[in-house]
N, C-alpha and C positions, 0 to 999 in steps of 0.2 A: 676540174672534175666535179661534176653535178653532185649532191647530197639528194638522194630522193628518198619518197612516201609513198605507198601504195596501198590504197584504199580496196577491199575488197571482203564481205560480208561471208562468203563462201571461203572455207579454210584452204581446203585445197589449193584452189586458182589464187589464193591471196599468195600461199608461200611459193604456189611454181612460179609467180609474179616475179617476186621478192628475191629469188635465186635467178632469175632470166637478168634481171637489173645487176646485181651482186657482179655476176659474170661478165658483164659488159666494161672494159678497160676506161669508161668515159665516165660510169659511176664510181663515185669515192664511197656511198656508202646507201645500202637501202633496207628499210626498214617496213614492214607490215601496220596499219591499220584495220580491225574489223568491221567499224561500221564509221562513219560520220562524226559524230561527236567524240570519236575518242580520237578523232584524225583533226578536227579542231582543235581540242585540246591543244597536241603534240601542234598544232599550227602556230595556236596560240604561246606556247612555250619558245618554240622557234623565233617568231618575232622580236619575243622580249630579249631573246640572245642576239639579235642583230646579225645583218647578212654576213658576216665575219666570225660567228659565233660560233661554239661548240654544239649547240642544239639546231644552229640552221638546215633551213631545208631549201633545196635551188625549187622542185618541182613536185610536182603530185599524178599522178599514175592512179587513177580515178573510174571506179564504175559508177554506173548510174541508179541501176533499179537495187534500192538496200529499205531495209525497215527503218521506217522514223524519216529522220532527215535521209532524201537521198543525194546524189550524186549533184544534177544540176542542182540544188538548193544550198548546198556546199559551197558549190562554187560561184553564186550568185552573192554570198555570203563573201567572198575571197574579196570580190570587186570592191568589196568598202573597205580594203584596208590598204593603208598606206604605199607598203612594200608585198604584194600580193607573192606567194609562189608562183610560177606558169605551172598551166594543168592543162595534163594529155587524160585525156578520154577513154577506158578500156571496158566497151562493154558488147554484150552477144545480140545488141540490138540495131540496126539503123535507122531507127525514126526520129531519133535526137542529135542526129549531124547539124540541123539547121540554129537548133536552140546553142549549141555547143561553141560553133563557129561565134554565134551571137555573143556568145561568152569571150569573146576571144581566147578557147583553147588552140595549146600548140597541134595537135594532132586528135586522131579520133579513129580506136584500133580496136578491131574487131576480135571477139573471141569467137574459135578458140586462139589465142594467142602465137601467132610464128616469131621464132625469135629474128628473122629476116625483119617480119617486120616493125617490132618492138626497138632493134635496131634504129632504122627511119627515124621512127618514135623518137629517140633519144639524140639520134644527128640534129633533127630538129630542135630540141633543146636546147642542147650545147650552144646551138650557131643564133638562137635567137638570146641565151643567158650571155654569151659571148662578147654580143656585141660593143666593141669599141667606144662608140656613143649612143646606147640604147635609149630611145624616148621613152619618157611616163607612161605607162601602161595606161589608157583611158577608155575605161568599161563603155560600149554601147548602152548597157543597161545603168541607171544610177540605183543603189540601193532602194530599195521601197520607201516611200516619203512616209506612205500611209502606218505602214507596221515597223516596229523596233524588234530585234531578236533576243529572245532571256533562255535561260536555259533551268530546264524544270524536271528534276527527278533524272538528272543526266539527257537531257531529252534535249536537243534545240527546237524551240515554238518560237510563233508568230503574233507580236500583243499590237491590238492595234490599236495607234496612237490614240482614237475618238473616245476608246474604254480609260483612260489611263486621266483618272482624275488630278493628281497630283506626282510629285516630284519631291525626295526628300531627301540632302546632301548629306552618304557618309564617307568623308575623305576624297577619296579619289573615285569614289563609286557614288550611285545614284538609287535609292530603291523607289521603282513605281508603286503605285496605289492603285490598284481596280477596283471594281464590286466586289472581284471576286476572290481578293487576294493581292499580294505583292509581290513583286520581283526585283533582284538586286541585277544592275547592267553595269562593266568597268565605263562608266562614260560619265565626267563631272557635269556637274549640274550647270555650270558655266554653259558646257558643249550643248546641253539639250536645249537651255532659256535661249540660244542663238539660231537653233536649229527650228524650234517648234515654236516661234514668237508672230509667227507668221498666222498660225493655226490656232492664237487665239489663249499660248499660255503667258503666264506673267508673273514674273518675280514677287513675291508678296516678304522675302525674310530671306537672310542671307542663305538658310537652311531649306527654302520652302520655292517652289514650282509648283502653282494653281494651272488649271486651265477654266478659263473665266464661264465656260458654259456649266460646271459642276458646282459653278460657286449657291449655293439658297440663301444664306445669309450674308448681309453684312452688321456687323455688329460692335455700337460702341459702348463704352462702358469706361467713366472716367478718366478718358482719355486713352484709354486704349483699346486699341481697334482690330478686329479679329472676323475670321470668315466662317463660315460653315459649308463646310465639303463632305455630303453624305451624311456620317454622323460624327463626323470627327471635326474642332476645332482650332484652327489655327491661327498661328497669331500673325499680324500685320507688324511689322519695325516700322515706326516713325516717318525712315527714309523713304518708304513706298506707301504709304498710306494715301497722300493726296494724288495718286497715279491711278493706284487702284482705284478710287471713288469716280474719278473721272474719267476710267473705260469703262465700269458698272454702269455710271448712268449716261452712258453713250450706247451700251449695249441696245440689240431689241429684242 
């Protein structure tokens, strides 16, 4: 029996959703989301319980057009995670079957809602959660290389990696540095220095993620060797300091 979500900004249609799912002998158990970010959340919480878990979710029952984050942005968002939900589609529009499909969702169900065909909906599910030896889900699209996602005033945004001067390790989390401000993302610094090494950042302290184009200073001072990033200064360990000096003066 599926554990589903149903994502839906509009109260009405979110609980006749929610009750059409309930009814269905194939769902174990379905629950309302209003907008996006509070459907991540609950995604996010799912996860951490593991597909075995009390908070799991098999699937997500998903409209498109919502304020903020919407529908495909959700679920473009799903594609970067390990053990993604599968996500049906439920909206009053057809111009995003082709985008959808590209997502690989399981279906793509038009309002107003039949439950004939919500049904479908959810055979489809079943037989695709089902399967005996089901392969890795492998997104056509890969996450955005260029943008990292932070979440701001309950809000999910888009920071893009070229603003993000630095990298600062707390624990198991990472806060970026902009011009404009900073953002906390659960991703250790470990994951980003591997991810973004490519693009030009570099370990400078066990605590610290530069990106070498923000760097203005390098600066030593009896032995100890320190950068200037904007107006903030940071220190160099020992261990990275002759690394650093020699992509600095390779840079152009």
């Amino acid at each position: 029996m599926l554990r589903a979500l149903a994502v839906d900004d509009e109260r009405p249609t979110l609980e006749e959703l929610v009750y059409l799912l309930n009814a269905d002998p194939r769902i174990g158990a379905a629950e309302g989301a209003s907008d996006a970010t509070e459907a991540l959340r609950r995604i996010n919480r799912a996860l951490e319980s593991g597909p075995d878990g009390p908070d799991a979710i098999d699937v997500v029952f998903l409209d498109i057009q919502m304020p903020g984050l919407d529908g495909l942005d959700l679920a473009r968002l799903l594609t970067g995670f390990a053990r993604p939900p599968l996500v049906v589609f439920v909206t009053a529009h057809e111009d995003f079957a082709v985008q959808a499909f590209d997502l690989e969702a399981v279906d793509y169900v038009l309002k107003p809602v039949r439950r004939e065909r919500l049904a479908e909906a959810v055979r489809r599910a079943v037989e695709q959660r089902g399967s005996t030896n089901p392969a890795p889900r492998i997104p056509v699209h890969e996450p955005d290389p260029d943008h990292i996602t932070v979440e701001l005033g309950g809000v999910a945004r888009f920071v893009a990696v070229d603003d993000i001067t630095h990298a600062e390790a707390q624990g198991d989390y990472a806060r970026l540095h902009t011009d404009k401000g900073s953002h906390l993302v659960r991703i250790p610094l470990s994951t980003l220095e591997e991810r973004w090494r490519a693009r030009g950042f570099v370990r400078i302290h066990r605590r610290h993620l530069v990106a070498l184009r923000h760097i203005g200073e390098l600066r030593l001072d009896a032995g100890t060797v320190s950068v200037l990033v904007g107006t903030e200064e940071l220190q160099v360990s020992r261990r990275h300091a002759r690394e650093l000096r020699d992509l600095l003066m390779r840079r152009p």
